[in-house]
C-alpha positions in Angstrom: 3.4 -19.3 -9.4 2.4 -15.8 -9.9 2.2 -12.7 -8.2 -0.8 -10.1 -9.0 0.6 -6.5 -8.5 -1.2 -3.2 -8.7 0.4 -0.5 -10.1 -0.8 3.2 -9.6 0.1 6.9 -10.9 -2.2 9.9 -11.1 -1.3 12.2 -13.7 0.0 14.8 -11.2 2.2 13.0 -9.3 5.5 12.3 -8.8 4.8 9.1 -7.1 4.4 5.3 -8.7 3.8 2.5 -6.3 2.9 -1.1 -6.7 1.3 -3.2 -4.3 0.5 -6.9 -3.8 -2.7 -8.4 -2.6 -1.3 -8.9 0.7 -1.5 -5.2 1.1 -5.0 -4.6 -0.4 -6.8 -7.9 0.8 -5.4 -7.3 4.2 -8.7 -7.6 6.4 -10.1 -5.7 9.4 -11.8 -7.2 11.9 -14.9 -7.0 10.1 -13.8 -9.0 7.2 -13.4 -5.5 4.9 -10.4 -5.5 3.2 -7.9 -2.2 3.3 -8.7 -2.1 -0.8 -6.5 -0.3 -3.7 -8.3 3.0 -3.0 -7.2 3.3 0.9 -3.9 2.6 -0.7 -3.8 5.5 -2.8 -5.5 8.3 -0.9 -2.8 7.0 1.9 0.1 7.8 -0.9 -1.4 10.8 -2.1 -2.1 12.3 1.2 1.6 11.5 2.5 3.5 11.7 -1.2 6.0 15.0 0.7 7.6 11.9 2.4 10.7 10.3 1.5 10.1 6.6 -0.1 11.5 5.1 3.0 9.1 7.3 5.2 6.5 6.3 3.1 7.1 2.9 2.6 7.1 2.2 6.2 3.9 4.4 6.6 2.2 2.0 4.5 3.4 -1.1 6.5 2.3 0.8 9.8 -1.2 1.4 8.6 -1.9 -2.1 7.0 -0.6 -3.4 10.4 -3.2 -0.9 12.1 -5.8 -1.8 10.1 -5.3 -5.7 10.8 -4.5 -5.4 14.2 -1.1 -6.9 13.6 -2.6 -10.4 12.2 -0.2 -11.9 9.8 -1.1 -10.8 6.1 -2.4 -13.8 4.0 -1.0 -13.2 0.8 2.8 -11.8 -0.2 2.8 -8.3 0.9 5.3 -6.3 -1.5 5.7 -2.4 -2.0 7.8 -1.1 -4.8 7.9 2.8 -4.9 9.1 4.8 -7.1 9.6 9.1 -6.8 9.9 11.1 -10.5 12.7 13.7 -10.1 
């Protein structure tokens, strides 16, 4: 079995973070799904924040997003801050 896991870093930033498709397939109600570029405007926006802070903002948006149904896929975050 394997696990598909996207892995993001702008030039500028300090931030790295990879994602399963449990986080960017996660649907809304109308079937659109929360998508690798929510993702990383979400990062981007919030990348001040510890990567505790911000891995739980990413949990609490997804779960927004869905409306708290259970994800379909295996939802992993690995993030990692450049010194």
């Amino acid at each position: 079995m394997s696990t598909r896991c996207q892995r993001r870093r702008s030039p500028s930033s300090r931030t790295t973070r990879s994602a399963t498709r449990g986080i960017s397939e996660a649907w809304d109600d109308d079937g659109e799904e929360y998508g690798e570029d929510r993702l990383a405007e979400l990062v981007k926006k919030n990348e001040s924040l510890s990567v505790v802070e911000l891995e739980k903002l990413i949990q609490s948006d997804v779960e927004t997003y869905t409306k708290g149904r259970p994800a379909t896929d295996n939802v992993t975050v690995i993030i990692v801050k450049r010194l």
